[in-house]
N, C-alpha and C positions, 0 to 999 in steps of 0.2 A: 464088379471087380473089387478084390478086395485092397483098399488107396495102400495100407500097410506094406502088401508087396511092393509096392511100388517105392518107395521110402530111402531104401540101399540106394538102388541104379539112381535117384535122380543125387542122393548125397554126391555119390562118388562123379556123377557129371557135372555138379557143383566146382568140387574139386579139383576135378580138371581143367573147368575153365578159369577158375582162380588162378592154375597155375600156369597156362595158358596165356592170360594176360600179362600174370607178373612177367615172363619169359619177354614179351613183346616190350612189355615199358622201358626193360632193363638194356634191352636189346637195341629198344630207339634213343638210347642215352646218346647225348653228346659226345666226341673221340676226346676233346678237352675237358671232359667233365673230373673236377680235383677235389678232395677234400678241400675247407674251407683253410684260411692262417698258415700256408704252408711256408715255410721258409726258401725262399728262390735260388739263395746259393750256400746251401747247405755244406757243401765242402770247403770251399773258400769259408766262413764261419768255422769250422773247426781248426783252420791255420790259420789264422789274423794275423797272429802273432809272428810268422813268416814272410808277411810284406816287408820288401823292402824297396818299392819302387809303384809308385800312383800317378797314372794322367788323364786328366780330364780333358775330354776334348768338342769345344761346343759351336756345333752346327750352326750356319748362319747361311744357309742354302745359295743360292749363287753366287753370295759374300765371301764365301768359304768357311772357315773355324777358327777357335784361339782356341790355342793349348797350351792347356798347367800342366809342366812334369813335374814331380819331386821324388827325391831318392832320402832315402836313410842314411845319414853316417852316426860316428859315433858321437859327437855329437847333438843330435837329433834330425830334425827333418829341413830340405834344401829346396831350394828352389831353381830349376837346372837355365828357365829362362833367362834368371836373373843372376849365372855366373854362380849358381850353388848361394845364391845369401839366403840366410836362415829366414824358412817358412814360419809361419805362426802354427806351432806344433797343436793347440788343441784342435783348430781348424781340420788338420790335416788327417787327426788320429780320429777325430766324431764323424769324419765321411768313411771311413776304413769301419768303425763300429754300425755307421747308420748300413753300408753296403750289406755286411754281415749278420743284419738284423730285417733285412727286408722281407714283409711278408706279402705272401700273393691271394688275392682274397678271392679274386674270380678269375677263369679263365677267360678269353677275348678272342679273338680271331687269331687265326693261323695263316690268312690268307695274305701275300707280301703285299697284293693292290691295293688294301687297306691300312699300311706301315705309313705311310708320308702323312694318311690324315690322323694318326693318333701322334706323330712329331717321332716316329719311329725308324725312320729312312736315315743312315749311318751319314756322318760327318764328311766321309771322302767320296760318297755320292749326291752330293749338295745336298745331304737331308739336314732338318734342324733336329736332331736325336740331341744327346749328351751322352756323350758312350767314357766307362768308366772301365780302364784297364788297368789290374794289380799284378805283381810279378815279385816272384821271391829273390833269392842271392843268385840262383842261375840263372836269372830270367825266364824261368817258368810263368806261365800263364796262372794266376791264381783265380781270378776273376776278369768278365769279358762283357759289361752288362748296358745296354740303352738304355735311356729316361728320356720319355716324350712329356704328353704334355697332362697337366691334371686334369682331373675331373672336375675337379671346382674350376668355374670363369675364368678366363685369363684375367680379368680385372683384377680378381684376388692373390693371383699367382705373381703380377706384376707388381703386387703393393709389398711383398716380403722377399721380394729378388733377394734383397741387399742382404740377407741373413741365412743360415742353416734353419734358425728358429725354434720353437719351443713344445712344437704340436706336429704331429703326426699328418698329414695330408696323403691324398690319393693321386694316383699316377698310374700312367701306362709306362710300363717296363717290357723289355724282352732281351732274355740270354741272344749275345748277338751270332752264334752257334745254331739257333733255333729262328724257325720265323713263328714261333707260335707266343702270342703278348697275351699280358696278365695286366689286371688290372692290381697294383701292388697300396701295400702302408709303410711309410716309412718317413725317414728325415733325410735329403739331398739336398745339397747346395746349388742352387741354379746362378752362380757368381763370379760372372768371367774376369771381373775386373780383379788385375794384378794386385795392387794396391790391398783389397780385403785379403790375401792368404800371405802377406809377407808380415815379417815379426814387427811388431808397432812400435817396438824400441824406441825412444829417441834419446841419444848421448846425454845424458843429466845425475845429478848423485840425488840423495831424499834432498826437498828444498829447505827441509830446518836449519841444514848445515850449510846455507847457500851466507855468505856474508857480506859481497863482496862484484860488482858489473862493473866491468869496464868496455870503455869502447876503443877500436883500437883502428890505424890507420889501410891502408889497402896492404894487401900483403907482403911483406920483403919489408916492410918500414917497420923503423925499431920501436919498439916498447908501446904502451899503451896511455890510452888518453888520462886525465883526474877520472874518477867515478863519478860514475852515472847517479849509483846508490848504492848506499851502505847498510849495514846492518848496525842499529840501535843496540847498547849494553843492555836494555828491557826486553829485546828481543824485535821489537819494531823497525821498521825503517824510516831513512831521515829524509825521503820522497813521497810524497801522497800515493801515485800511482804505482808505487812498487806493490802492493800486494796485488792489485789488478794483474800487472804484468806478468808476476810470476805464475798466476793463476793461468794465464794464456798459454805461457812457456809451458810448463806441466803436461799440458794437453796436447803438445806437439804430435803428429805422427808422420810418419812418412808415405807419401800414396805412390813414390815409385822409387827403384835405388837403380844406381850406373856404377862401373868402377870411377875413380877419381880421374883417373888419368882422362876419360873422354870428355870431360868438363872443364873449361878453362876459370883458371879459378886467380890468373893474373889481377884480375881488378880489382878481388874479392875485398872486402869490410869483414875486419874481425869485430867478436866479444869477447871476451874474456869473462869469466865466470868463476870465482873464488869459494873455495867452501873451507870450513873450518879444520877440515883434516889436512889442511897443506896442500891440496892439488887444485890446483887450474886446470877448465877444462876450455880450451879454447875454439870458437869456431867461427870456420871462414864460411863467409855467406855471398853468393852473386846471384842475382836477380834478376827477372826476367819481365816480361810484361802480364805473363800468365802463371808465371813457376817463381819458385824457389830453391835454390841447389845450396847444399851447406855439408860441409867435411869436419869432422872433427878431428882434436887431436887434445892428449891429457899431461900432463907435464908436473914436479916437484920442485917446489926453490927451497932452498936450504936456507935461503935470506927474506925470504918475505914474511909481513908483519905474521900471516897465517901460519906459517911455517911450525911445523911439529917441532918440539924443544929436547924431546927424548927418540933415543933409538929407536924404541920399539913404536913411537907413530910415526916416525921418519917410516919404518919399514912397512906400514900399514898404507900408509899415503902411497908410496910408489907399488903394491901389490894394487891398490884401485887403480892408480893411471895404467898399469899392467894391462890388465882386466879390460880394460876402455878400450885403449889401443887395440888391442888382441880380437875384439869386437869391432870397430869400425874402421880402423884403419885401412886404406887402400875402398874406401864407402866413399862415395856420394850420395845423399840423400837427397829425394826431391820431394817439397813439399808446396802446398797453394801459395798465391802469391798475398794472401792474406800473412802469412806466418811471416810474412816482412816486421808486422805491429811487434813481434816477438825481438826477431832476428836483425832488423836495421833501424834501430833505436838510437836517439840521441838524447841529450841531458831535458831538453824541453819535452819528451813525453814521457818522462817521470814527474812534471810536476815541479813545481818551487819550491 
């Protein structure tokens, strides 16, 4: 037999089984099989810029959940737990960019019996998920999306709670629309405590201009004590510990707010805090065994040594006390009970 005839028929049954198997392999592919970097909420990412309402709401299984709302005013961003007081706006705007930026790198199970052990089982089914819902001005659903838990240890996951952070991590996510999870990259906040997303503000002007502490009696008692400490013609102070202090005071923040009104502030110890533009900014401080509550409020004297001499800083000092007031007014802040070293100070910890 001559092998040459034979040559054609066996190519072409080559060829067929080549295509034969491609058919089969293509065929036994995965139903979740995706390209790799996809982007998970592609639509939500084209209208970012239409959020105008974010709540996080994080699983704590038979515990139940804490939930963070915030809404947009004009302004910027609120915090609805906390009576609308202003959110810490970059916090609020890097989870809106990190959501819009989430990429899905593999696909993962579809099956729901599987949800609870990747931290995937929704908040109001005692699952410990983190379910993240965005909404426009009509309250349109923008985004709808779970974060269970990562692929790296929980040990590692536990050590960067307290931050958004700087690096990219992996996580099991799933559109909550879908029961099909991805293993996703991206940057979420896993941070339920109140305290991180509210504005760190605390009542103070730059402390160059500070010149001037006084202490003053419980509240409703008139006028204020001699000074604690002053401020040096050299720029110095006439207290050893005054720079310490101030450097304390500086770093104030508040880890929770109330309005005024549900905080009795009858017993409260003023300071009084002078700065060179004319304004005193006063605050009432009452204390607790574990906490600190303190209100402020900003005031103009037209007679004090500080006192602006021309119009136009007369008018500059009361646009700052404006400005203060128009910010904390009708605020309670509450802050550890360390911030006492700051807040209930008397002439012996400044020093001789």
């Amino acid at each position: 037999m001559d092998i040459r005839a034979l040559i054609k028929p066996l190519s072409a049954f080559a060829a067929a089984c080549f295509l034969l198997g491609a058919i089969a392999i293509f065929a036994d592919r995965p139903v979740n099989a995706v390209s790799d970097s996809e982007i998970l909420l592609p639509d939500f990412a084209r209208q970012i810029d239409a959020a105008q309402a974010l709540e996080i709401v994080h699983g704590r299984g038979m515990s139940g959940a804490v939930t963070l709302s915030f809404k947009r005013t004009p302004e910027g961003w609120v915090m609805r737990e906390r009576d609308d007081y202003p959110a810490r706006q970059e916090l609020v705007n890097e989870t809106l960019l990190a959501l819009g930026s989430l990429q899905t790198g593999a696909a993962r199970t579809a099956q729901p019996k599987w949800h609870r052990a990747l931290g995937l089982v929704p908040p109001e089914e005692f699952g410990k998920a983190i379910r993240f819902r965005v909404r426009d001005a009509e309250d349109a659903l923008l985004a709808d999306v779970m974060l269970g838990k990562e692929e790296a240890s929980e040990v590692a996951a536990l050590q960067q709670i307290k931050q958004l952070g700087t690096v990219e991590r992996n996580f099991y996510v799933r559109r909550t629309d879908s029961a099909q999870t991805w293993l996703a990259r991206g940057r979420l906040p896993r941070n339920a405590q109140i305290g991180a997303w509210l504005d760190p503000a605390f009542p103070s002007l730059p402390q160059e201009g500070l010149v001037e502490v006084r202490s003053g009696g419980k509240e409703g008692e008139s006028g204020a004590t001699e000074p604690l400490v002053q401020r040096l013609p050299d720029g110095g102070w006439n207290k050893p510990n005054a720079a310490r202090w101030l450097e304390g005071f500086m770093r104030l923040q508040p880890e929770d707010v109330s309005r005024d009104s549900a905080i009795n502030f009858d017993t409260a110890s003023t300071l009084h805090l002078s700065y060179d533009t004319g304004l005193t900014l006063v605050l009432e401080n009452v204390g607790a065994a574990t906490a600190l509550w303190t209100r402020a409020r900003a005031t103009v004297s037209n007679s004090a040594l500080n006192a602006p001499q021309d119009d136009a800083g007369r008018q500059a000092a009361r646009a700052l006390a404006d400005a203060l007031n128009q910010r904390f007014n009708g605020w309670a802040l509450r802050l550890p009970a360390s911030a006492a070293a700051q807040l209930l100070v008397t002439a012996a910890d400044f020093g001789d």
